[in-house]
N, C-alpha and C positions, 0 to 999 in steps of 0.2 A: 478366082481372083484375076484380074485385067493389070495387063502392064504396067507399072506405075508413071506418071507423067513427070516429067524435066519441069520442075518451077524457076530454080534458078540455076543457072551455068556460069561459071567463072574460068577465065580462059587468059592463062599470062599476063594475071595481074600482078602486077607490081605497084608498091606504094613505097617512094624516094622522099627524103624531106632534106630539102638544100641547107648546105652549111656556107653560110659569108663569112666573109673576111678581106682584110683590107681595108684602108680607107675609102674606098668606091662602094665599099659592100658587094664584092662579087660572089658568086657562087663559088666554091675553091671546090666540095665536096658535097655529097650525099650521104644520107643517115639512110642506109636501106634495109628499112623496117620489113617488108614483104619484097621479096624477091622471086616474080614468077612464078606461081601456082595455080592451077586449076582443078575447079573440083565441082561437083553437083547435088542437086537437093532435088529429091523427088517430093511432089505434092505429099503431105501428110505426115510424114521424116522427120525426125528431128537427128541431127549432124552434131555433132559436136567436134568444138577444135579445140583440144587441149598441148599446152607443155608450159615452161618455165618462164616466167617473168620477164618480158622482152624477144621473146620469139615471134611478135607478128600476128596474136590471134585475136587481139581488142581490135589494131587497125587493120587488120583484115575485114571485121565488122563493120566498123565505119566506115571503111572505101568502096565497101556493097553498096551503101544506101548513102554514099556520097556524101555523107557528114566531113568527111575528107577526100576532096577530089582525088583521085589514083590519077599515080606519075602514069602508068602503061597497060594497056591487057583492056580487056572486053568482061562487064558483066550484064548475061542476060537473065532478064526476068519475066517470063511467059514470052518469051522468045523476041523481046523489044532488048535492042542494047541502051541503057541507061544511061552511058554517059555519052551518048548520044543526042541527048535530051538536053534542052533549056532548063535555064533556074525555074521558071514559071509550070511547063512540064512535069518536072520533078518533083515540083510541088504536090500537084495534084498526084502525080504517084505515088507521092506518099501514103496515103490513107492504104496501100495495101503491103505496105513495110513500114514494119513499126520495130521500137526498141524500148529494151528495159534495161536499165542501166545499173551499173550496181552499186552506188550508192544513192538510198529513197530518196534522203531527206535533201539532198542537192540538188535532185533531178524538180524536185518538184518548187514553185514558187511558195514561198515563207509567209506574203502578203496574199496568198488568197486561199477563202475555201474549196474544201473537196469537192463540191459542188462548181463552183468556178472555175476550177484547174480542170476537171471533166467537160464540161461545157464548152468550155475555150477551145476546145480541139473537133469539136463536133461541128463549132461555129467556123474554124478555119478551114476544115476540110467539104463543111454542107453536106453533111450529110443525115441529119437530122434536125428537119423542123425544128424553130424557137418552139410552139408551144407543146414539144412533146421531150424538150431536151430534158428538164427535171425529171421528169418519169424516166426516162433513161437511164440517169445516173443512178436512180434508185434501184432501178430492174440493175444496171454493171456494179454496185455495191454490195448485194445482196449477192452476185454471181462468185464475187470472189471474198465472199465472208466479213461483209464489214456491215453492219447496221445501216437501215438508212434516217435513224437518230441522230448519224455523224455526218452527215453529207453538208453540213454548216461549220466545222471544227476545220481548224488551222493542222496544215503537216505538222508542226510542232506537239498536238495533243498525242499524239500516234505515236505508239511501239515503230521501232523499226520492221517488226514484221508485219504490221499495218502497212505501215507508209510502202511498203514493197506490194503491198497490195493493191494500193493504191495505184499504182506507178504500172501496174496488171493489166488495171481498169484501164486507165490511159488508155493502151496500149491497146487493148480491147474496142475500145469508146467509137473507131469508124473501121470498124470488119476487115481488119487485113487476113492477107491471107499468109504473109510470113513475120516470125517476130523472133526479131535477136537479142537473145539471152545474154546480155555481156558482164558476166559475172553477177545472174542475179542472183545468187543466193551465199557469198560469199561475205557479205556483209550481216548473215544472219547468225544465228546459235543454234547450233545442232539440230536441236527440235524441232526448230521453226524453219530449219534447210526443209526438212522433211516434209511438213505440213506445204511450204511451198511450191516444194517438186511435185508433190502429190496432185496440189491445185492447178500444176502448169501439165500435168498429165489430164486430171480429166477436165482441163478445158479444152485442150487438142482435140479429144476422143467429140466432144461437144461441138464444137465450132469447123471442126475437120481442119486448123491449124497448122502451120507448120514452121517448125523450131532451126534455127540455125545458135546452137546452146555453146556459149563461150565458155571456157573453166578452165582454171589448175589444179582441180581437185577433182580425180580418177576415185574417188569413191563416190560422187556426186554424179558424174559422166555416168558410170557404169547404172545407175538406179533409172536413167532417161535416155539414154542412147539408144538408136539402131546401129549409125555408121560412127565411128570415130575417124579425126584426123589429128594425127601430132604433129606438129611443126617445132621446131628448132632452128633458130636464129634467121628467123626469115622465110624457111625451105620448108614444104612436106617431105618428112619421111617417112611415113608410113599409113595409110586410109586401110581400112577393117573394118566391119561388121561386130558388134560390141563382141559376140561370144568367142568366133576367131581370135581380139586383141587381147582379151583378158586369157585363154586358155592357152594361146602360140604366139606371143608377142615377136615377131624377126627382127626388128630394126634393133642393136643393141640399147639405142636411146630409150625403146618402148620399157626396154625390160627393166633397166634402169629404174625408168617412174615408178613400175608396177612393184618393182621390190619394194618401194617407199610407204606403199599402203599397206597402214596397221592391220596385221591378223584378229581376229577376236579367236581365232582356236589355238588354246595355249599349247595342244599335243604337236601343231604343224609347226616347227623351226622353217622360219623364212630368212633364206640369207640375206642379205641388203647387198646390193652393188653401188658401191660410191664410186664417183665421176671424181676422176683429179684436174683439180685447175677449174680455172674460171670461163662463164662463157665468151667466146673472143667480142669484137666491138663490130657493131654492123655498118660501121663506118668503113670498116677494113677487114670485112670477114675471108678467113683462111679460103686458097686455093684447094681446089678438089672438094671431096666431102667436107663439109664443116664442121661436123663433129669427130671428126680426125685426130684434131687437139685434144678431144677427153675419152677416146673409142681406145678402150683397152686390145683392141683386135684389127687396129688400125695397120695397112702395111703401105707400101711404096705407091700403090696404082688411086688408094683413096686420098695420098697428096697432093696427087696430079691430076685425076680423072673426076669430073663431078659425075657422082650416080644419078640413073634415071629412076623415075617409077617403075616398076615394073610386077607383074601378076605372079604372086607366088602360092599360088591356093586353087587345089583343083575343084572344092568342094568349099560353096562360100565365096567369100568377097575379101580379099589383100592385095594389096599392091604394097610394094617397100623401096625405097632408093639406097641403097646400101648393095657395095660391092661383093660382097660377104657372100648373095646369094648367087653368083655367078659362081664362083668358087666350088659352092655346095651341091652347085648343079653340074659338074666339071667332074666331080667326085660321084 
């Protein structure tokens, strides 16, 4: 097995979204959704960035692929910096970042066929022939299990685990080589999480693929991950290797989550760790660690001192930001 290759690197990005006020409309403040992270994806990978509802892991996604310009920070991809790049540029970059988004039926146009909404993206990116684009879609329909009796039916006719399917193909339809997950399966029923995991598994293994997989749901992360990252309130605190996160969680946050997922073995009692209080406002996130405010092992140096990443795994892959582990290494 050969090194694996750096596809894309993210390097103190940050994404600020200005708050006006005043009768001028000035700037007064910032909503700062992403706050300074970096982190990497090697060719073939699938990354997952999971935590709680407003910590930064949707517009993480979209300030990769520039659907949301990022306030700061460098993202590279095959070693081009991105936003570096022209609207027209970009453009054409696209066809090798693609996204699946997580809800089908909005992502997709209402007024046109599967057939159309496939076509339409072959035709903006050229890279397949007018008269081989139909065959195409037939051969991407068949790929991820949809007849191609329906390549004429409106998103409307479609299960929602269709239209996700759908929205697959898309995604599929001009050969990227990275695609972000942003909650795709989140919007599905149990079942059809699965059948879709399964299908975003062996199309990777097919196409040699690579995932950067958005989610709040650590039973979902755990069935498709290699690395995990958890973010909270903007911040990484902790990147792992799936077996590492799930067997040695460090960052108290991590453990937190992990108490949260249901056991199926009724003999193992799993205690739950509840967080007290709410998460603070990213308009005005706490001095020091930021999860300070709900870190029951919170003392004086994590209200003042922001932790850094740093390597806590001799064996394997962790980095954690949590002052805790200074402490434990001091002992």
């Amino acid at each position: 097995m050969g090194e694996q290759q750096t596809l894309l690197e993210v390097k103190e990005l940050k994404q600020y979204f200005p708050i006006k006020g005043g009768i001028f409309g000035r700037t007064v403040n910032h909503v700062k959704a992403v706050d300074d992270i970096s982190f990497t994806v090697n060719e073939g990978e699938t990354v997952s960035i999971v935590g709680e509802s407003g910590c930064g892991k949707s517009t993480t996604g979209r300030a990769i692929l520039r659907l949301d310009n990022p306030y700061s920070g460098s993202v590279n991809f095959q070693g081009e910096d991105l936003l570096s790049l022209s609207t027209s540029q970009m453009r054409k970059k696209r066809k090798d970042m693609q996204i699946i988004f997580q809800d089908p039926y909005a992502s997709l146009n209402p007024r046109q066929t599967v057939s159309q909404i496939l076509e339409e993206t072959m035709k903006i990116q050229n890279v397949v022939p007018k008269n081989q684009r139909r065959d195409k879609v037939r051969e991407l329909l068949e790929t991820v299990g949809i007849g191609e009796h329906q390549l004429d039916r409106y998103p409307h006719e479609f299960s929602g685990g269709q239209r996700q399917r759908i929205g697959i193909a898309r995604a599929l339809s001009v050969n990227p080589k990275l695609i972000v997950c942003d909650e795709a399966v989140s919007a599905l029923d149990v079942s059809i999480q699965a059948q879709v995991l399964n299908l975003l598994k062996e199309l990777q293994r097919k196409f040699k693929l690579t995932y950067l997989f958005i989610s709040h749901d650590l039973g979902v992360v755990r069935h498709i991950s290699d690395r995990i990252i958890v973010m909270y309130l903007g911040k990484i605190v902790e990147v792992a290797d799936k077996k590492s996160l799930f067997n040695e969680p460090k960052h108290p946050y991590t453990q937190a989550l992990l108490s949260a997922i249901p056991s199926t073995n009724i003999k193992q009692k799993k205690e739950r760790i509840l967080l007290k209080g709410d998460v603070p406002s990213p308009i005005d996130p706490p001095q020091g660690c930021r999860f300070h405010t709900r870190c029951p092992y919170a003392y004086e140096r994590c209200r003042q001192e922001e932790p850094k990443l740093q390597s806590v795994s001799k064996s394997g892959y962790q980095e954690v930001a949590c002052h805790l582990m200074d402490e434990q290494k001091a002992n």
